[in-house]
N, C-alpha and C positions, 0 to 999 in steps of 0.2 A: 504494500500500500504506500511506504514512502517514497519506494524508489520511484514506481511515476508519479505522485506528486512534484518529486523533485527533479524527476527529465522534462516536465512540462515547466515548470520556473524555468530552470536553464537553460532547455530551447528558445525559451522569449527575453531571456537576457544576453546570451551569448549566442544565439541563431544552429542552426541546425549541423553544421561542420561544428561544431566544437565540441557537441556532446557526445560523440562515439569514442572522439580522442580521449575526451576526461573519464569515460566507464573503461576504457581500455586502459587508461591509468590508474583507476580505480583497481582495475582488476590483477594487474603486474604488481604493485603496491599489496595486495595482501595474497597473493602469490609468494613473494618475499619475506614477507613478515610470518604467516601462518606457521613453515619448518621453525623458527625461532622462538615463538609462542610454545608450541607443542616441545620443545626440548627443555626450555624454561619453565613450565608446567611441574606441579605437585606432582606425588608419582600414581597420585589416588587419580588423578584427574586427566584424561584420555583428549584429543581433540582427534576427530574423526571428519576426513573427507565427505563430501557428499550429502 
């Protein structure tokens, strides 16, 4: 429910090219982040793809 909320904001502020670029940055950014979270994690506490 947020996220198109907030691609329809960002579409009419930043126009239609920018908002694939920013989810695809979006996406690379916790692509990244995610292995370092899940290794920094309790050992109780699992993160799980998908």
């Amino acid at each position: 429910m947020v996220g198109s909320v907030l691609t329809t904001i960002f579409t009419m502020v930043y126009g239609f090219r920018m908002v694939p670029a920013l989810g695809l940055a979006v996406y690379c950014a916790a692509i990244l982040i995610l292995p370092r979270l899940a290794a920094s994690g309790d050992s109780d506490r699992q993160f799980a793809l998908g």
